[in-house]
C-alpha positions as CSV (number, residue, x, y, z in Angstrom):
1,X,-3.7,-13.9,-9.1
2,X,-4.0,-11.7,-6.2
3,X,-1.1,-12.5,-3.4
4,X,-1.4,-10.4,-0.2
5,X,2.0,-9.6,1.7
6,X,2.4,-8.5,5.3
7,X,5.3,-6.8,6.4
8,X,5.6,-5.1,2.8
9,X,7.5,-2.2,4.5
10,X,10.2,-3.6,6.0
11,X,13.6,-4.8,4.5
12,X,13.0,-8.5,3.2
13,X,9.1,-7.9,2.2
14,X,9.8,-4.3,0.7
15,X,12.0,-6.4,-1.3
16,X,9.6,-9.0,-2.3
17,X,6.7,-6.6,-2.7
18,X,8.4,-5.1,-5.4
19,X,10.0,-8.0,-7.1
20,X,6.7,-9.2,-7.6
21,X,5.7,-6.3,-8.9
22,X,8.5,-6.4,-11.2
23,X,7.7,-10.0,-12.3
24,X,4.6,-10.6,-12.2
25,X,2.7,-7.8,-13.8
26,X,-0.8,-8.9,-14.0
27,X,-0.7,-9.8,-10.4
28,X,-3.0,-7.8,-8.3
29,X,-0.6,-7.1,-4.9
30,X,-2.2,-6.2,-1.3
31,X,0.5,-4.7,1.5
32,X,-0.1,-4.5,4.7
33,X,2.2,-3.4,7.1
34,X,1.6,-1.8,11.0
35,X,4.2,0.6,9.9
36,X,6.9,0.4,13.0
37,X,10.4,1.9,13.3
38,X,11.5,-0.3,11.1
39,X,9.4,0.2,8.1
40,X,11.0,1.6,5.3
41,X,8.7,4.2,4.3
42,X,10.5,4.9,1.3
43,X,9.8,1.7,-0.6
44,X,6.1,2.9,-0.1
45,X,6.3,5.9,-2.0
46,X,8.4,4.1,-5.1
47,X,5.4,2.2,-5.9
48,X,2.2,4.1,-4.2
49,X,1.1,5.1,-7.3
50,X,0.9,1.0,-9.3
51,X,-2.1,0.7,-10.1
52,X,-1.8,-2.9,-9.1
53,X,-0.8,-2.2,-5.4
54,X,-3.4,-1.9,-2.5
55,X,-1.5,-0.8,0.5
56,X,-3.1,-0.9,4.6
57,X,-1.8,0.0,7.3
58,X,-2.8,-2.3,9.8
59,X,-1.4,-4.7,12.6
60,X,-1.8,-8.8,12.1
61,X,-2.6,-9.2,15.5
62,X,-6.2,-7.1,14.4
63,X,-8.8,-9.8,13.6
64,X,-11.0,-7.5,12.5
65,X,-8.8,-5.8,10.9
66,X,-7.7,-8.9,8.7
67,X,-11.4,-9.9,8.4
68,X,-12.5,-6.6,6.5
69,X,-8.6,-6.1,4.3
70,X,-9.3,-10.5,3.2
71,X,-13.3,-9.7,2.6
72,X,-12.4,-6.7,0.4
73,X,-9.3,-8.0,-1.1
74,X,-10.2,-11.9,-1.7
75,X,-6.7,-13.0,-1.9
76,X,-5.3,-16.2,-3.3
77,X,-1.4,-16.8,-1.6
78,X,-0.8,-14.8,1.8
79,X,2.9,-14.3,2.5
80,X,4.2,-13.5,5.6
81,X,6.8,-11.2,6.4
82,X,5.6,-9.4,9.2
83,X,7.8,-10.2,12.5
84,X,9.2,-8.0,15.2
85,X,13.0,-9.4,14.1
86,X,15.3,-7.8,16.1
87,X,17.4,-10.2,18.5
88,X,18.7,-7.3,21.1
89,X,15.0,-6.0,21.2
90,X,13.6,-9.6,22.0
91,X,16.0,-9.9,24.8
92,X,15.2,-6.5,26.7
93,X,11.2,-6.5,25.6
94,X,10.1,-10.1,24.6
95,X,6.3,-9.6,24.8
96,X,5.9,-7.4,21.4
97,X,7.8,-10.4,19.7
98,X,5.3,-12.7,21.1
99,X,2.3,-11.0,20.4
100,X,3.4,-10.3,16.8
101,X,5.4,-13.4,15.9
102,X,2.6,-16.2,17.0
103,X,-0.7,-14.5,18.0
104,X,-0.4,-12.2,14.9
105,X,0.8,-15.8,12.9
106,X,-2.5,-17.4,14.3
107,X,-5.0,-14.8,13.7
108,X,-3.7,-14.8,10.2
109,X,-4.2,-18.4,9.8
110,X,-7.4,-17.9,11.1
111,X,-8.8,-15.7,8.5
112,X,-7.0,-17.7,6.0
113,X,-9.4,-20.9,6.8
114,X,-11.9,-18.5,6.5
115,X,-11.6,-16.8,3.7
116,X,-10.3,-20.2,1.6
117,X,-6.8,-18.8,1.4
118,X,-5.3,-21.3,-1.2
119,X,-1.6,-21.0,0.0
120,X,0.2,-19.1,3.3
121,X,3.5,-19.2,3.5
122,X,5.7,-18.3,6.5
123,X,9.2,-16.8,6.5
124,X,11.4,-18.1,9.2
125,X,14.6,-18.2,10.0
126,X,17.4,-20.5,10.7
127,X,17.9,-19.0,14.5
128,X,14.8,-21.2,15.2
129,X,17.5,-24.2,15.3
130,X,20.0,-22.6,17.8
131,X,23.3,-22.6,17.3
132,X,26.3,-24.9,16.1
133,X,29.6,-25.4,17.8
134,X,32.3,-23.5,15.7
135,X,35.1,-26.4,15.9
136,X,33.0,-28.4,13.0
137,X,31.6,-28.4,9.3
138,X,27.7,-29.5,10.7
139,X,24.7,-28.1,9.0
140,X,21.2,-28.3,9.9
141,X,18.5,-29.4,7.8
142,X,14.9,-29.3,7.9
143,X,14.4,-31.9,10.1
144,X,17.1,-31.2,13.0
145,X,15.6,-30.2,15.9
146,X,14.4,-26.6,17.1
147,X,16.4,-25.0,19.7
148,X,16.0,-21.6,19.9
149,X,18.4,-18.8,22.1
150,X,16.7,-16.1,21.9
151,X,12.9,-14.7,23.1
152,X,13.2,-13.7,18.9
153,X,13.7,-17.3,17.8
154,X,11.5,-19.0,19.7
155,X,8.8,-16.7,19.1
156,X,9.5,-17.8,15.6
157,X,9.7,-21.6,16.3
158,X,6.2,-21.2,17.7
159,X,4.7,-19.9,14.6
160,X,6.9,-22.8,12.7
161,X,4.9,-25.4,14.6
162,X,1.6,-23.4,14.7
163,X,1.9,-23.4,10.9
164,X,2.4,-26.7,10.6
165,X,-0.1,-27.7,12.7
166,X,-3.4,-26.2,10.9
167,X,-2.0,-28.1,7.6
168,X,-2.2,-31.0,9.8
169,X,-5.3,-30.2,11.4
170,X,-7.4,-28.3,9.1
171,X,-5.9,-28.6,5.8
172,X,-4.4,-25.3,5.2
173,X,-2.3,-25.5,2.5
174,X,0.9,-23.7,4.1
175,X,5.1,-23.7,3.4
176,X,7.5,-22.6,5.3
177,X,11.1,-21.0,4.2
178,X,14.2,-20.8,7.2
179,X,16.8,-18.3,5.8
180,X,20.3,-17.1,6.7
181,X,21.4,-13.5,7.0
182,X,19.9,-11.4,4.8
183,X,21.5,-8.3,3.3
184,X,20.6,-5.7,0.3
185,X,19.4,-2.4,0.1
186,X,16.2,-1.4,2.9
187,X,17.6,-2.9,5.8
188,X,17.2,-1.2,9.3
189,X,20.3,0.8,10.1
190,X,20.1,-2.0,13.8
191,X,20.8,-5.0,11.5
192,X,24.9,-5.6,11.4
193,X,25.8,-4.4,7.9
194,X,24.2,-1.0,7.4
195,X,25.2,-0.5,10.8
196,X,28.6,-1.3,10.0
197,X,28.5,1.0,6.8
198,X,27.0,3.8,9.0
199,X,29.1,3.7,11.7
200,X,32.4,3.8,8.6
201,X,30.9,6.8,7.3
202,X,30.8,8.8,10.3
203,X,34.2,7.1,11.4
204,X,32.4,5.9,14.9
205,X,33.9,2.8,16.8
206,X,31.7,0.0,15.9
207,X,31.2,-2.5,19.0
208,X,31.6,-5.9,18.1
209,X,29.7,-8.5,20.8
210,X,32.5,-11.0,22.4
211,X,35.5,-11.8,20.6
212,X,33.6,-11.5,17.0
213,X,33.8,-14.8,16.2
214,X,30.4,-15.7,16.0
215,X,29.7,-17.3,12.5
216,X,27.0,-16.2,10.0
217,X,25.7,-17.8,6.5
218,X,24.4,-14.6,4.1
219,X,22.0,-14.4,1.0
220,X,21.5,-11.5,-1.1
221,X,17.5,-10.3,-0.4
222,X,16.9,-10.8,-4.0
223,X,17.7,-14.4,-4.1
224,X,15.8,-15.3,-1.0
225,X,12.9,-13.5,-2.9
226,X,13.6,-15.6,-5.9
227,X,13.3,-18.8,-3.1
228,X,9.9,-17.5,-1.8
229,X,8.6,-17.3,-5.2
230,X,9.7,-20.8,-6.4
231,X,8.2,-22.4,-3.1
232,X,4.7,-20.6,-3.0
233,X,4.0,-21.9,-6.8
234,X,5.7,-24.9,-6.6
235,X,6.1,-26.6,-3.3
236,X,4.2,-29.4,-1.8
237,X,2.0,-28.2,1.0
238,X,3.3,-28.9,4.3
239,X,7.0,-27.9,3.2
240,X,9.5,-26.8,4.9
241,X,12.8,-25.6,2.8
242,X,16.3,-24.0,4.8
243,X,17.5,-21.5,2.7
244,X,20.9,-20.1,2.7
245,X,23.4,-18.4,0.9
246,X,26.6,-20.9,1.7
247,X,28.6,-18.0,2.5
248,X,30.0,-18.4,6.2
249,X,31.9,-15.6,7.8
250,X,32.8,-14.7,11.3
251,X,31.7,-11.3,12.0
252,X,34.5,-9.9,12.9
253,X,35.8,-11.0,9.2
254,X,32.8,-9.2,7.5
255,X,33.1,-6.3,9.9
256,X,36.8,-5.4,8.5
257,X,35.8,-6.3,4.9
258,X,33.5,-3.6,5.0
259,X,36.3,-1.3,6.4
260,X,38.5,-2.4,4.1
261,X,36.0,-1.5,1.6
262,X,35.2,2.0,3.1
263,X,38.9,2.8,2.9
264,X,38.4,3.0,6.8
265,X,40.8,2.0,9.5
266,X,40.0,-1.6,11.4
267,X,41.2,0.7,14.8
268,X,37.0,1.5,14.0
269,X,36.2,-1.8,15.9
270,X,35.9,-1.9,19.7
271,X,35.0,-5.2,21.6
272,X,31.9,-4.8,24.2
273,X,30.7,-8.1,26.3
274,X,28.7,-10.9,24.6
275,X,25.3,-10.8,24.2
276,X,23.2,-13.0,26.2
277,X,22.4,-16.3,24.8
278,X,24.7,-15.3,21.7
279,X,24.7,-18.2,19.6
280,X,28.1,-19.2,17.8
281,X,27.1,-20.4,14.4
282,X,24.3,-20.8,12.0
283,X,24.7,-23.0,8.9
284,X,22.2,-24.9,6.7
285,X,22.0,-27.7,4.6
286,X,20.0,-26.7,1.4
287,X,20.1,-29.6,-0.5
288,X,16.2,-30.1,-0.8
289,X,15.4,-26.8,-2.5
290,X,17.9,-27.5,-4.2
291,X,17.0,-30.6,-5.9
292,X,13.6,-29.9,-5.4
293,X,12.7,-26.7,-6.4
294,X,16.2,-26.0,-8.5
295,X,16.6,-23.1,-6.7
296,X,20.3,-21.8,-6.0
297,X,21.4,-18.3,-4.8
298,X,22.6,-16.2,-8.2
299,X,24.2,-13.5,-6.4
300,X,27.5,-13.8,-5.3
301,X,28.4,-12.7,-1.9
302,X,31.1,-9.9,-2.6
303,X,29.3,-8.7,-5.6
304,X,26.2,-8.2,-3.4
305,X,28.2,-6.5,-0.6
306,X,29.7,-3.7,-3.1
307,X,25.9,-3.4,-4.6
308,X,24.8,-2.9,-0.3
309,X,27.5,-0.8,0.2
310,X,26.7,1.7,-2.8
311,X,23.8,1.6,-2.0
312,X,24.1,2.8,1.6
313,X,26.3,5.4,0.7
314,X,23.6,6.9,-1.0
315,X,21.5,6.2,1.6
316,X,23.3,8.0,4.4
């Protein structure tokens, strides 16, 4: 099989990129990634030289572009990682996220009808159902509304629905994953945990948005990779599956259980004002994959955070 992965630079596609290299061997794997500030070059050189890795650099937004990588490559699965992700970035320049997040979504789909693409799957997130109020135990599933906060999120709702709607219109056989927090090694330092870990290190006061009460489910990259996997071979087309680790904190909590962990003092933290549109909690139901698919995360949250955080170390 040949899959095709965009985005294969940055932190949850570098991931996947090479677990599928890892796993499936005989696979044939075509990267493509635009190569931004958040690209992790480094994963690139760890597996430059597979013989069953073609890389391009190229933006998704490039039709033609697209045209000549799928008329060369003749891929069977497309996944799609690549996103402008950032929610701070969304809020002070929203047209990159648009551009990228649904006209680069639609030209892919595009040259997936043409080309005969037998699967594309899209990787979402859960921010595309805004927020819940932190005084109860809801969850949302797949079909609760969309809400989204943020210029980020609703750039990613868009390509939910545009997604959905070539499977309804033309056919395309497509899937779509909504995941919680992500953490693991590869992540840009902007995200909240390596930040965190950076910040330790060089024993700089960390600003924490509000009163850091803002609540967060996380998965361990590797098992959202597992999730991706089980969904592109085995999912109906037309699916949709929340994906999450069932590990709620606050930040504020995870913040000074990183600290803790660092052996640093919790006088690191400062409190700054709120972001705008700061939603107060994210938490899914994941009861279909579950029964579904028989997927269930395998990583358990604290052992995953001492794996990050060694990581990191190294890192910095």
């Amino acid at each position: 099989m040949r899959i095709l992965i965009t985005g294969c630079a940055g932190f949850i596609g570098a991931n996947f990129t090479k677990y599928w290299l890892n796993n499936y061997t005989e696979d044939t794997v075509i990267g493509i990634d635009c190569l931004t500030y958040a690209a992790n070059i480094s994963v690139l050189k760890e597996i430059k030289d597979c013989d069953k890795f073609n890389f391009y650099k190229a933006n998704i937004c490039d039709r033609q572009a697209m045209e000549r990588i799928f008329q060369s490559e003749t891929p069977d699965i497309v996944v799609n990682f690549a996103a402008e992700s950032h929610v701070d970035r969304s809020i002070e320049k929203p047209r990159i996220f648009l551009e990228t997040n649904i006209l680069g979504v639609q030209t892919l789909l595009d040259v997936c009808l043409q080309y005969g693409i037998k699967r594309f799957h899209q990787v979402s997130t859960d921010e595309v159902y805004g927020e819940l109020p932190l005084d109860n135990n809801d969850l949302f599933t797949e079909n609760s509304p969309l809400k989204p906060s943020s210029p980020y999120s609703a750039s990613k709702a868009a390509a939910d629905m545009l997604v959905l709607s070539y499977f309804r219109t033309y056919g395309l056989s497509v899937s779509i994953s909504r995941s919680t927090n992500n953490y693991g090694k590869y992540q840009h330092t902007e995200k909240l945990i390596p930040k965190v870990i950076e910040y330790a290190l060089s024993n700089k006061l960390f600003p924490i948005y509000g009163d850091g009460l803002n609540v967060r489910d996380w998965i361990y990259v590797d098992d959202h990779c597992r999730a991706i996997d089980m969904i592109v071979r085995n999912a109906p087309w037309g699916s949709v599956y929340n994906v999450g680790g069932g590990t709620l904190f606050p930040n504020v909590t995870l913040i000074k259980e990183i600290l803790k962990r660092l052996g640093k003092s919790e006088d690191l933290i400062t409190f700054v004002t709120d972001r705008k549109g700061h939603d107060k909690k994210y938490a899914l139901n994941c009861n279909k994959i579950h029964s579904e698919l028989g997927w269930k995360p395998q990583r358990g949250f604290f052992e995953g955070l001492k794996e990050t955080i060694e990581w990191y170390r190294d890192f910095f």
